[in-house]
C-alpha positions as CSV (number, residue, x, y, z in Angstrom):
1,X,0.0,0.0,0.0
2,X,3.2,2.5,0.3
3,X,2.7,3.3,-3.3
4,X,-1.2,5.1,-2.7
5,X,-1.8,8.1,-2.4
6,X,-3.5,8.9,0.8
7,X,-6.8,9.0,-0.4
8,X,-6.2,5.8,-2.2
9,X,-5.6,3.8,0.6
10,X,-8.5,5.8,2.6
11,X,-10.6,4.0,0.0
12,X,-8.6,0.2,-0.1
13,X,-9.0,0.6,4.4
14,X,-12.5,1.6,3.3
15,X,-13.4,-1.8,1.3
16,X,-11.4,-4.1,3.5
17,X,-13.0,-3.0,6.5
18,X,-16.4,-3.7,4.6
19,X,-15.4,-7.1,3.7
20,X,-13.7,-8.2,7.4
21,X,-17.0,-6.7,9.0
22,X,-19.3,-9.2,6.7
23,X,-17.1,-12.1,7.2
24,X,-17.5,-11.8,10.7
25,X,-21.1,-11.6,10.7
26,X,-21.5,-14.2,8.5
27,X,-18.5,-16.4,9.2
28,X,-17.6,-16.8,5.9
29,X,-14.0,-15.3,5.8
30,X,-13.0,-13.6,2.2
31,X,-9.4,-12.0,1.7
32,X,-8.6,-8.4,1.8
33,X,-9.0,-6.4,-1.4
34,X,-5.1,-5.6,-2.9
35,X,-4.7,-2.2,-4.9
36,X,-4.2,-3.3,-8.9
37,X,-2.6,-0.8,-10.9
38,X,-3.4,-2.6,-14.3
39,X,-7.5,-2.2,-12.8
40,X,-6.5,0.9,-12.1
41,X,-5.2,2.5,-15.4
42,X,-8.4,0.6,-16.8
43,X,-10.4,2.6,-14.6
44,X,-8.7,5.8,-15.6
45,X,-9.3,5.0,-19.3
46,X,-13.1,4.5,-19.1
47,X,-13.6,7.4,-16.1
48,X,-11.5,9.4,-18.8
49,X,-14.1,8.6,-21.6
50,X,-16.8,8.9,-19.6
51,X,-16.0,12.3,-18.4
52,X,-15.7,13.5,-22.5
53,X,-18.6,12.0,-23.6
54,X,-20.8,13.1,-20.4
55,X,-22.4,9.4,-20.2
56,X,-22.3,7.1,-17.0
57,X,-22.2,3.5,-18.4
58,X,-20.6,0.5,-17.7
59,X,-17.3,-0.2,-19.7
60,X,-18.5,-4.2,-20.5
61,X,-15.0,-4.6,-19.8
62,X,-14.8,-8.4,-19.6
63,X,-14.5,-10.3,-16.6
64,X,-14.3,-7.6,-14.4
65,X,-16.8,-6.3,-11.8
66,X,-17.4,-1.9,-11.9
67,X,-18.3,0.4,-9.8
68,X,-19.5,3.9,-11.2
69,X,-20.3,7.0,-9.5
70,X,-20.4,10.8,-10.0
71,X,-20.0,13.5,-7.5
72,X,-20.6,17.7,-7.6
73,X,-19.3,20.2,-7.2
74,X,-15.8,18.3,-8.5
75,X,-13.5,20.3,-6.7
76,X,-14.6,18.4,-3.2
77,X,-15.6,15.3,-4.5
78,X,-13.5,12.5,-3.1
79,X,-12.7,8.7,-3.8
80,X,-13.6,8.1,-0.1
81,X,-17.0,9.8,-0.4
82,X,-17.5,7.2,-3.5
83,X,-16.6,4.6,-1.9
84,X,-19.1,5.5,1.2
85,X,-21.7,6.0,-1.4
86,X,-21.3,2.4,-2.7
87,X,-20.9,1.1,1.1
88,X,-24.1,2.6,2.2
89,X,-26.0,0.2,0.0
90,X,-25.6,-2.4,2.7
91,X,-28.6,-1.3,4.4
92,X,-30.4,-3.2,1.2
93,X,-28.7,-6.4,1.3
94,X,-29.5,-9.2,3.4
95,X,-27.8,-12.0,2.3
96,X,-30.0,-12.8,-0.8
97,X,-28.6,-14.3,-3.9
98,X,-28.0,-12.1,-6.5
99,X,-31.0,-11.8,-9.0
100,X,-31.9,-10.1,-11.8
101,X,-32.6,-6.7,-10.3
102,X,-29.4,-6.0,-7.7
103,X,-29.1,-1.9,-8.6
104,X,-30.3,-1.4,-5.0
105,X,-27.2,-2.9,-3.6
106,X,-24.9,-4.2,-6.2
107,X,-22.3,-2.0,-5.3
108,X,-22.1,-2.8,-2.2
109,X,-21.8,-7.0,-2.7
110,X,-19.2,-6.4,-5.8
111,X,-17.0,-4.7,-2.5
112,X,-17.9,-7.9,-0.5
113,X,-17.9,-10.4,-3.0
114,X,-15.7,-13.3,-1.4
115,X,-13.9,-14.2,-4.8
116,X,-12.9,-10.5,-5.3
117,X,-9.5,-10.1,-4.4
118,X,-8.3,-6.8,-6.3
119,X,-9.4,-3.3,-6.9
120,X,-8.2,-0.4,-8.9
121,X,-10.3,3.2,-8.9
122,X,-10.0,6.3,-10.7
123,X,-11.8,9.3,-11.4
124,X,-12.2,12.2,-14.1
125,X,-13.7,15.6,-14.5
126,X,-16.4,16.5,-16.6
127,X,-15.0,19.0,-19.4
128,X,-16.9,21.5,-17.7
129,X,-15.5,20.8,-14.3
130,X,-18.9,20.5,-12.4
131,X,-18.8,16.7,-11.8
132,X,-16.0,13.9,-11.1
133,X,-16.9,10.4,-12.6
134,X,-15.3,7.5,-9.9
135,X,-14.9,4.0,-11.6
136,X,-13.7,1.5,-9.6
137,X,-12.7,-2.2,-11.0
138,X,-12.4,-5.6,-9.4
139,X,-11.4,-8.6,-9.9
140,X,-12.6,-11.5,-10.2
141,X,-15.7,-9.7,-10.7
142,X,-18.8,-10.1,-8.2
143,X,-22.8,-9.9,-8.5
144,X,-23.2,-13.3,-10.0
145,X,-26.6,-14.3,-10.7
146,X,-28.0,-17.0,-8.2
147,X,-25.3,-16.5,-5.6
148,X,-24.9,-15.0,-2.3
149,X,-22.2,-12.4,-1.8
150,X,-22.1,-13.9,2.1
């Protein structure tokens, strides 16, 4: 973790914390999250395009799981407040297996998945500066349908 930037490993404290929290309620242990720099620069490409073409899709990138999100004004938008975003979706997940209609909490069990072991996150202005897109990749990616992320 030496090479993150503070906020960076704010955000990687942020998921692993998630993920030991779960596997203690649960009792299903799952590894801690490393930072990916490959996921990363991934990231940084689709935040990048994103940003330019003011859309907010997933990249489709195969077998990877993605995390989007957009925060204003961009000038105090942060990778932790992202990352809280897609960790307050936990109130909406109970243990479930994953079915066709997960945008409720889907952010949240890609972060707790149990075969998810890296992440990589970046971020990019809009061209007008008002918003910050946040992408954040994982692999092996999560969310699969008919499984529980405990």
């Amino acid at each position: 973790m030496s090479d993150l930037n503070p906020h960076q490993a704010s955000a990687l404290q942020m998921h692993n914390d998630a993920r030991r929290a779960i596997s203690a309620q649960t009792g299903h242990s799952r590894p801690d999250l490393s930072w990916d720099h490959g996921l990363e620069a991934s990231a940084q490409r689709w935040a990048d395009h994103l940003a330019q073409t003011e859309s907010f899709d997933h990249s489709g990138t195969p077998n990877v799981g993605e995390n989007l999100y957009v925060l204003f004004p961009a000038n105090i938008a942060t990778v932790m407040a992202a990352t809280q975003g897609w960790l307050d979706e936990a109130q909406f997940y109970h243990g479930q297996p994953i079915d066709g209609d997960f945008a409720q909490y889907g952010h949240y069990t890609q972060i707790i998945w149990p075969a998810t072991t890296l992440v990589g996150i970046a971020a990019a202005n809009t061209a007008n500066g008002d918003r910050r897109i946040y992408v954040a990749q994982y692999s092996a990616e999560g969310n699969v349908a008919g499984v529980s992320a405990y």
